[in-house]
N, C-alpha and C positions, 0 to 999 in steps of 0.2 A: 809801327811804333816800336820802339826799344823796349824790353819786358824783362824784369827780372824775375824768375819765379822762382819763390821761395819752396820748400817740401819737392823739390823737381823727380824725385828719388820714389817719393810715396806712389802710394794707389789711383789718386786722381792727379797728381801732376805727371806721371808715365804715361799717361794718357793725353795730357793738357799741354805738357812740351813739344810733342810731334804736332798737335792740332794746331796753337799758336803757331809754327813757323809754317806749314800751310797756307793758314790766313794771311800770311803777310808779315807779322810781325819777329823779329829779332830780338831772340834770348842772349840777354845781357845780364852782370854783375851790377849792385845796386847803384855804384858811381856812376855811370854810364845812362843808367835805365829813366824813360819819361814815365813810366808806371812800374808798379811790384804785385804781383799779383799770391795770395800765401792761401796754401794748403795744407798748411802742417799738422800741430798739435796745440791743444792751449796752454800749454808749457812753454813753448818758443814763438805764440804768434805773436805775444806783446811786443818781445824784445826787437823781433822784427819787425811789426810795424813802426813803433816808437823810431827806429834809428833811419827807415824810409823816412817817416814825416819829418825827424830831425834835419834829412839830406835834402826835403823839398818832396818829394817824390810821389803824386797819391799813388793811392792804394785800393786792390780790390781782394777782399777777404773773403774765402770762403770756411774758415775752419770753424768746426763745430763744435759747442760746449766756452765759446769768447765771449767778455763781457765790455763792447768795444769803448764802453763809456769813457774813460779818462784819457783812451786813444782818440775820441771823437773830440773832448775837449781841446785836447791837443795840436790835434786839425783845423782846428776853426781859429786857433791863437797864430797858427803856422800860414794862416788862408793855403790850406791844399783840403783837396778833396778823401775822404777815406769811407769809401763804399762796401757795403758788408750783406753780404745777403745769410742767410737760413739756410737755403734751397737756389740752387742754380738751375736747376730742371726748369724748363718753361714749362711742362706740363703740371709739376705738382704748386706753379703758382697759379695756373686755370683752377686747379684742383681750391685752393684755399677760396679763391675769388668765387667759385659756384658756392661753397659750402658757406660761406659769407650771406650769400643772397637766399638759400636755403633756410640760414636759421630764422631768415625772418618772419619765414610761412610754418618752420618744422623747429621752433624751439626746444625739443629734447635731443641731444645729441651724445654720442660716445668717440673716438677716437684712440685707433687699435693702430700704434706704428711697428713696422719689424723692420728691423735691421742686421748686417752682421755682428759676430761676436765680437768682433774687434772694437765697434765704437763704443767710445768711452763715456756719452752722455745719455740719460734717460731722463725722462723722454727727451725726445730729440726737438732740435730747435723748429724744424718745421711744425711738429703737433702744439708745442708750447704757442707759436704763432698763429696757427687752427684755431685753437682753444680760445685764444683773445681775441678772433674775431667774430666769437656767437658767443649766444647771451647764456648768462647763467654759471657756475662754475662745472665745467664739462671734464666728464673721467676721462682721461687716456692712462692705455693702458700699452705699455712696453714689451716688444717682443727682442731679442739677440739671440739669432742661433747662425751656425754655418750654413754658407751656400743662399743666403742674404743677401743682398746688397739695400737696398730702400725704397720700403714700402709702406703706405700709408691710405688708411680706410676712414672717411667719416660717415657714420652709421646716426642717419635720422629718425624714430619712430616717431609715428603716429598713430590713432587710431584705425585699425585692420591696415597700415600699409608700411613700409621700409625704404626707405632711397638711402642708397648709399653711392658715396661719390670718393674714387679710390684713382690713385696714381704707383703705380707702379714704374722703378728705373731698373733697368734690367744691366747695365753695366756702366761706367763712370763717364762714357760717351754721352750721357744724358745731361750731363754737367755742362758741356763744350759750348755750346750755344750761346746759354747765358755767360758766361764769361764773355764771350767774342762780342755780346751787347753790351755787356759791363764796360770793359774795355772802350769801347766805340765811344759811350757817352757820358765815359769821364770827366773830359775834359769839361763838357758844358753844363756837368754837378757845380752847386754853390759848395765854396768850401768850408768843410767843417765835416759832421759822418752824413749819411744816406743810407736806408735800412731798405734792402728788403728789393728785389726784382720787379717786385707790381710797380713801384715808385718812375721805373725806365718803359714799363711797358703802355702806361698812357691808361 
């Protein structure tokens, strides 16, 4: 597949450039490109996707702290596909998906994410996504310090007992996969947005 990937420069597209053309696919400019794939900031992912969806182009979003709503409208008037996850780690969608089936038996929960200092949102879109899938309104509580990358703990109690179900990504290689699924099963997305990795995973 032809790929344009926006943020190529940043922290997970340095990583995500070399993986992409590994796989197969060819890093293209957005004229050119059957998908866009954006890592950026949320300052620039709108502009970016808006002018993908205006060329035809879907798109698979990973940047954090977006609000893809008016882009997804906009996808759906355009019939292109615009896919947006939280989390590209396939392990910390296992993570949400246990912790889901958990609250049903361990309705008191907490949710403690750390991240580096760099990212700009608190809490992060993964724990916000956690949170809305058990009941109750659930504290998380935000960590940013150096030497980070993305980390996240939900902490069950019970009477005399603890489960806690934690994902850990230990460098932005943990990102690549789901992408390379995103990617895969774009094309046979209904057009309009798509939220969220579990939605591809069945």
């Amino acid at each position: 597949m032809r790929v344009s990937l926006s943020g190529r420069g940043g922290k997970v597209g340095s990583v995500l450039a070399p993986a992409l053309e590994r796989a197969g696919h060819e890093l293209v400019a957005l004229d050119g490109a059957e998908a866009m794939v954006d890592f950026t900031a949320p300052e620039a992912v709108e502009a970016n996707v808006r002018t993908a969806l205006e060329h035809g182009v879907p798109c698979v979003v990973g940047t954090s702290g977006w609000n893809p709503g008016p882009s997804g409208e906009l996808a759906a008037e355009r019939g292109v596909q615009l896919f947006v996850a939280p989390n590209f780690a396939i392990g910390a969608v296992l993570m949400m998906r246990l912790a889901a089936e958990a609250g049903r038996y361990l309705p008191r929960a907490e949710i403690v994410e750390l991240h580096g200092e760099a990212k700009k949102d608190a809490p992060s879109g993964t724990a916000k996504a956690t949170a809305q899938l058990l009941p109750g309104d659930v504290p998380v509580h935000s960590v940013r310090l150096p030497g980070l990358v993305a980390h996240q703990e939900v902490l069950f109690g019970g009477e005399g007992q603890l489960l806690t179900i934690r994902h850990d990504a230990f460098s932005r290689e943990a990102y690549v996969p789901g992408v390379l699924l995103a990617l895969e099963k774009l094309p046979s997305l209904p057009p309009g947005l798509t939220v969220g990795l579990e939605a591809l995973l069945g």
